[in-house]
C-alpha positions in Angstrom: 108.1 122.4 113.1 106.8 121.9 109.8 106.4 118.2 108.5 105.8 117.1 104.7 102.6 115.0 103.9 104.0 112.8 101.2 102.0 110.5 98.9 103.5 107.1 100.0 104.9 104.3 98.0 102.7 103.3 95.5 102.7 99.4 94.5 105.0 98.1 92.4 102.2 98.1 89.7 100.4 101.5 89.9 102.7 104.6 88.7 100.5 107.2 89.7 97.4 108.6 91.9 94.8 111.1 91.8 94.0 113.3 94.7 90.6 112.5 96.4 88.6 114.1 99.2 90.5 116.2 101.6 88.7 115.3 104.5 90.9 118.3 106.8 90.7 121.6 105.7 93.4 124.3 105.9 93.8 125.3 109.6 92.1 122.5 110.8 93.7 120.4 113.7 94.7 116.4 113.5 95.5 114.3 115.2 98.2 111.3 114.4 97.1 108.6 112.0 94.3 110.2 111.6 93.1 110.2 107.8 93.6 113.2 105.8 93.1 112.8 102.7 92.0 109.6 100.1 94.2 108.8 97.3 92.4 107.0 93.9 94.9 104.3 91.7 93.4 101.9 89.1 92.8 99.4 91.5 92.1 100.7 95.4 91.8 103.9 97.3 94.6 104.4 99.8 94.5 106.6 102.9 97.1 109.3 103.8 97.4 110.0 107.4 98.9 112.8 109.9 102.4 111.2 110.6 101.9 113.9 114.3 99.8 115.8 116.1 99.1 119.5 114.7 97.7 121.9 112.5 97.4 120.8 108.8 98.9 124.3 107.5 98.9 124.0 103.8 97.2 121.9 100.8 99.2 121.9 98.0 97.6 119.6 96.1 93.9 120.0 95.2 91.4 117.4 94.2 91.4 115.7 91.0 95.6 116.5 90.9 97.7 113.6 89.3 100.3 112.5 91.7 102.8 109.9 92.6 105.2 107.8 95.4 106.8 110.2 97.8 105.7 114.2 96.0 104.5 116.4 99.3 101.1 117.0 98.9 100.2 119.1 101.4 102.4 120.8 105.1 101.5 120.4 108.7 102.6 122.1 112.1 103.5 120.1 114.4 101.6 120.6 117.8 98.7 121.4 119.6 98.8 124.7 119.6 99.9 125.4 116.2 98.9 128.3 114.7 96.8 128.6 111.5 99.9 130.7 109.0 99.4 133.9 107.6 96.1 134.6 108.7 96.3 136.0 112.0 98.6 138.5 111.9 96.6 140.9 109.2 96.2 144.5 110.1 93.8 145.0 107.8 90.5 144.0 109.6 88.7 144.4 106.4 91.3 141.8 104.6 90.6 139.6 107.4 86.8 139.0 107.3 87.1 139.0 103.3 89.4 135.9 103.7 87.3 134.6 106.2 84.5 134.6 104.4 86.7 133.0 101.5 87.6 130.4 104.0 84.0 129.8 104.9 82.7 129.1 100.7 85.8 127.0 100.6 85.1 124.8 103.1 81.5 124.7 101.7 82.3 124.2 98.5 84.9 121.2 98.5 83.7 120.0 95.2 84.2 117.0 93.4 85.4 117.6 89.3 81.9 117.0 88.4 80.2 119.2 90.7 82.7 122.1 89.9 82.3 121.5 86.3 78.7 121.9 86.5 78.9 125.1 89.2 81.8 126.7 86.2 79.4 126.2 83.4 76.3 127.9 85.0 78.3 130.6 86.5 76.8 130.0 90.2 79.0 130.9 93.6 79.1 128.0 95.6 78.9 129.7 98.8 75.5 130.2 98.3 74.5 126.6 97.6 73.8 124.9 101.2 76.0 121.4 100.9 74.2 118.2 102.3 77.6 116.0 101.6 79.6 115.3 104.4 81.1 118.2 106.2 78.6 120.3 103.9 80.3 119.5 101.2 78.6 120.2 97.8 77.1 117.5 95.7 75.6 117.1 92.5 71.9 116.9 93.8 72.6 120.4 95.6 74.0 121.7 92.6 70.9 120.4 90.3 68.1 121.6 92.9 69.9 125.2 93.4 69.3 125.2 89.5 65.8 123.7 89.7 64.7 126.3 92.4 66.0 129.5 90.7 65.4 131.4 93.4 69.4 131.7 94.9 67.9 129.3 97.2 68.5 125.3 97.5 66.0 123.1 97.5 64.5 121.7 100.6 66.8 119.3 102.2 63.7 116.7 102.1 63.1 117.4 98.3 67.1 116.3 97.3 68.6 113.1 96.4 70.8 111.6 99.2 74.5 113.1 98.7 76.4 110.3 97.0 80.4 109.9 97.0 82.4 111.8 94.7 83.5 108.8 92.6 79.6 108.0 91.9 79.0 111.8 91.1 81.5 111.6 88.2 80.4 108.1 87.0 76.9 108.9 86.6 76.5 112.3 85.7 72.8 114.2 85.4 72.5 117.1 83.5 69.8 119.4 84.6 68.5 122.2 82.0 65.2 123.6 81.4 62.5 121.4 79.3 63.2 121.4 76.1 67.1 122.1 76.0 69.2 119.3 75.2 71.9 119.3 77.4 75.2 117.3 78.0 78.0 116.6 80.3 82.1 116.0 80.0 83.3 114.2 83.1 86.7 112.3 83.4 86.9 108.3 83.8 87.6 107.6 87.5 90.8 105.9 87.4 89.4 102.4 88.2 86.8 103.3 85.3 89.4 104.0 82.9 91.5 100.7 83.9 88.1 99.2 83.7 87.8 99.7 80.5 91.6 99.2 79.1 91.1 95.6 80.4 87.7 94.9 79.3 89.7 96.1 75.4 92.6 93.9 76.3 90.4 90.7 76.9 88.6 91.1 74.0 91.8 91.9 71.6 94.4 89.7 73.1 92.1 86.1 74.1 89.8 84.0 71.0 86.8 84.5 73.8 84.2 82.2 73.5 81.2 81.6 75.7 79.2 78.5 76.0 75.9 78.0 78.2 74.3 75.7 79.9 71.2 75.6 82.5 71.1 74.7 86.0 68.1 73.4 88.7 68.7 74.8 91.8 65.9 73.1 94.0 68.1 70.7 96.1 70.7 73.3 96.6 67.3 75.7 97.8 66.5 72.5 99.8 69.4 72.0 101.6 69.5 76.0 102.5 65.9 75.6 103.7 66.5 73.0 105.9 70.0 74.1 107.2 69.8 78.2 106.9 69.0 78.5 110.6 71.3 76.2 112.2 73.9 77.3 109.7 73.7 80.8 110.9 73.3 80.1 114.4 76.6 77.8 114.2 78.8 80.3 111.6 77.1 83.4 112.6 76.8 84.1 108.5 74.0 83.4 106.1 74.0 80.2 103.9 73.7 81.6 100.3 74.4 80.4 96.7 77.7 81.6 96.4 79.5 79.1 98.1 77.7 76.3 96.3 79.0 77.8 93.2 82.9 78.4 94.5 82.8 74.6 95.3 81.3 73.2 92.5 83.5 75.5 90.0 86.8 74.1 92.4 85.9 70.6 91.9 85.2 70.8 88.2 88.3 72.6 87.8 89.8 69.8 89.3 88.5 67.8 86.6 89.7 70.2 83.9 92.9 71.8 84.9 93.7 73.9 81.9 90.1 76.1 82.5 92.1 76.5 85.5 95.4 78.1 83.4 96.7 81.2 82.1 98.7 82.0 78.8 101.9 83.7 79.3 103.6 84.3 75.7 104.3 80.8 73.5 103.4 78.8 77.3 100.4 77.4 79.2 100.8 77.8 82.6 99.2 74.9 84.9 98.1 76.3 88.5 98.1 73.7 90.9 96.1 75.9 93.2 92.4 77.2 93.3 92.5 81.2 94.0 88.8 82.4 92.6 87.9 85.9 92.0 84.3 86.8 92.9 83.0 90.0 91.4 81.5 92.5 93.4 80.6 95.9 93.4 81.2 99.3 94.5 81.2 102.5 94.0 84.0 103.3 91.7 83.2 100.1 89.7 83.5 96.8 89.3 85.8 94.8 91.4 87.2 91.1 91.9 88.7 90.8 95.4 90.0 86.8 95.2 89.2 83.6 97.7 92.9 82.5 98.2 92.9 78.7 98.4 89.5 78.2 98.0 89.6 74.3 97.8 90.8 74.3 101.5 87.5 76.5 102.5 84.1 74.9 104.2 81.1 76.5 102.5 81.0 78.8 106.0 84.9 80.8 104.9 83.7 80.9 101.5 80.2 83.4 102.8 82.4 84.4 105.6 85.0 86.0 102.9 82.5 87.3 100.7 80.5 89.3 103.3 83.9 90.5 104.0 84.7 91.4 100.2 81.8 92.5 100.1 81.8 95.2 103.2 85.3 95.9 102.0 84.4 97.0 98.4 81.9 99.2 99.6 84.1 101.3 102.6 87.0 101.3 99.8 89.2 99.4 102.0 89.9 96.5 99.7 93.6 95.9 99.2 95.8 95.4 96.0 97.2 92.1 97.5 93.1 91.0 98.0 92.7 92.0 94.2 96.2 90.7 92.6 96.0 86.8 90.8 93.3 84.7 90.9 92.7 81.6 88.8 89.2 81.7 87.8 86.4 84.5 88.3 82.6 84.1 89.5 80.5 86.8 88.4 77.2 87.1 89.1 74.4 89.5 87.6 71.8 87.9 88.8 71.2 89.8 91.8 70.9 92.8 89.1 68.2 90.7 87.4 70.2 89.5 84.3 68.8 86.5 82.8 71.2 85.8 80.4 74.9 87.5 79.6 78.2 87.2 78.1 81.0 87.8 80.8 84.4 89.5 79.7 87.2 87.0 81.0 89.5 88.3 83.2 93.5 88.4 81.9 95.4 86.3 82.7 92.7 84.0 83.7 91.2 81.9 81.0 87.6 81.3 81.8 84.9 82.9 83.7 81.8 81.8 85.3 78.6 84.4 84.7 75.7 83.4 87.6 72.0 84.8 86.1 68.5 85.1 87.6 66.9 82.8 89.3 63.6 82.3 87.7 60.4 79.4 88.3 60.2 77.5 85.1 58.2 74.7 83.7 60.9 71.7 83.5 60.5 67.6 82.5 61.6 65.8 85.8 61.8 62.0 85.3 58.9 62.2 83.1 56.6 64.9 84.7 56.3 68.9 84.2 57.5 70.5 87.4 57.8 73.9 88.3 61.7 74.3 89.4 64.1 77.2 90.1 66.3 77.6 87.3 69.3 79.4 86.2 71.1 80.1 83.1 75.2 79.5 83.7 77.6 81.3 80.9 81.4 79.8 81.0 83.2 82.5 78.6 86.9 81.1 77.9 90.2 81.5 76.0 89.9 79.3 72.9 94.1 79.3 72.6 94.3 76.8 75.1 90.7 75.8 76.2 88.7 73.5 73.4 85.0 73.5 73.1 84.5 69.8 74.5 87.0 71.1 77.6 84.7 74.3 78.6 81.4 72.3 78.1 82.1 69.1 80.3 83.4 71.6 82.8 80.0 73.4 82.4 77.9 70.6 82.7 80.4 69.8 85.7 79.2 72.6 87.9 75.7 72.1 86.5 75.9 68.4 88.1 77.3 69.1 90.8 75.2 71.9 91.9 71.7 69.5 90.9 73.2 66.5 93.3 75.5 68.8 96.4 76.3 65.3 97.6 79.0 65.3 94.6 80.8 68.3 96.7 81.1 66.3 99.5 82.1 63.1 98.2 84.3 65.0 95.4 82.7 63.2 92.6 
């Protein structure tokens, strides 16, 4: 019996998908719920799997297609002895080992849009490139080194770049060519890329963003994770880091300064009386803000707890759109990049957001005398419409204060 594989219901908010890795080939047996292929929106990657046991018979939608909630992407037999269609029945044993040996650079050559746009402009057949990507897969670095050996030859395994995912391929892009020839490379946005970038416009075109600054001495909070990392780990089984000093001091000054705290919707302000904070992390299709629910209810210990979690998450792909929807305020922080000093892009709808820098030794005056302390530059960027200067910089100096004396978090002062 043959079922459909249908794209599932997208969210209410994402109208279409692109087609990512097939990780079953043509003729290839499954299993039920196991994954077949990896589906891209604008804001997470979503996994279709075998709804029963069989053979996955036909792919008929390829990599890089645009596709959307319920079109059949692809046919299986159901069973577990289902045969592979077509194939086996040819006469013509000639016929038969040409398609097998199609079969075989196929499977090879499952190619992301940038690898096949750089195999299509040199003109190479990617059977002969040996594939170091998963299932031997071709990647970019096997692509580049073939070219770099120029002998129909790849590289040494030990000579290549590890393979990277597909989405990284297409986001950063190499061109190799000879010395001397300037070369260059058209790849498509990644749909998160490309919704990236439309909300990165939209902030700057719909919000009067502002950023003010401010600096911050981070020796009692290093203090306090000196003395308490190991018993803190021990107890919570998660490391004490800065993170969750910052989530409770922004949640406390936003306490003190509820519209930092609001969103604009039309002619209205719209008061939260709730604390959900974004926190910024990375991955490899982007950027992305996966959002502490509640965060005033959460001991220093959730708040690592759920960004490990976030964290992990963002990296396997596995974050979902509920963990990304709302959020009140956003942390970002570029600090562990090595930025000492930026201007963060808010976040619509929220209003403000809170850029974390580098942590650098500095010279500072400490009742009187030059110490050397571990300092920070903060950034608060904000929506001018409803957030006045005097509002974003006591809230600054808020988080500044509160992070210089933690005994302000616990006594909520």
């Amino acid at each position: 019996m043959t079922i459909e594989i249908k794209v599932p219901q997208l969210p209410e908010s994402v109208s279409e998908a692109t087609v990512g890795a097939w990780l079953k080939q043509e003729g290839e047996a499954v299993q039920r719920d196991e994954n077949l292929v990896d589906l891209e929106t604008d804001k997470v990657m979503l996994e279709v799997p075998a709804t029963v046991n069989g053979v996955l018979s036909k792919i008929l939608k390829k990599e890089g297609d645009v596709v959307s909630s319920g079109e059949v992407i692809a046919e299986l037999e159901e069973g577990e002895a289902a045969a592979r269609p077509d194939k086996e029945n040819k006469a013509d044993a000639s016929e038969e080992k040409a398609e097998s040996a199609q079969a075989d650079g196929e499977q090879a050559a499952a190619m992301s849009p940038a690898v096949r746009k750089l195999v299509n402009e040199h003109d190479l057949d990617p059977a002969k490139i040996k594939g170091t990507g998963k299932g031997g897969r071709l990647t970019k670095s096997d692509v580049n080194a073939y070219l770099e050996a120029g002998s129909g030859e790849s590289a040494p395994a030990a000579e290549q770049s590890p393979p990277q995912e597909a989405a990284a391929e297409a986001a950063a892009p190499r061109p190799s060519a000879p010395a001397g020839e300037r070369v260059e490379q058209r790849v498509p946005m990644t749909r998160i890329r490309a919704r990236i970038a439309e909300r990165l416009v939209e902030a700057q075109q719909t919000a009067a963003m502002l950023t003010t600054f401010n600096e911050v001495d981070l020796h009692e909070v290093d203090r306090l994770r000196k003395q308490y990392r190991d018993a803190f780990e021990k107890e919570h089984d998660v490391r004490l880091g800065y993170m969750s000093f910052f989530v409770r001091a922004a949640v406390e000054s936003l306490k003190k300064y509820p519209v930092v705290n609001a969103s604009v919707d039309g002619s209205d302000i719209i008061y939260h009386g709730y604390y959900d904070i974004g926190i910024a992390v990375s991955s490899p299709r982007g950027l992305v803000v996966p959002i502490l629910r509640d965060a005033d209810g959460l001991s220093l210990a959730d708040i690592e707890k759920g960004i490990k979690e976030y964290g992990k998450k963002a990296q396997d792909g596995k974050l979902t759109l509920d963990e990304l929807t709302g959020g009140t305020f956003s942390i970002t922080n570029g600090g562990v990049f090595g930025s000492m000093l930026s201007t963060p892009i808010l976040n619509p709808p929220q209003s403000a957001i809170l850029g974390m820098h580098g942590i650098t030794q500095r010279p500072v005056v400490v009742d009187g005398e030059i110490k050397i302390r571990p300092m920070m530059y903060l950034a608060l960027s904000y929506d001018h419409r409803i957030i006045d200067g005097k509002e974003a910089v006591l809230f600054l100096r808020g988080i500044k204060e509160a992070l210089e004396d933690p005994a302000r978090l616990l006594l909520q002062i």
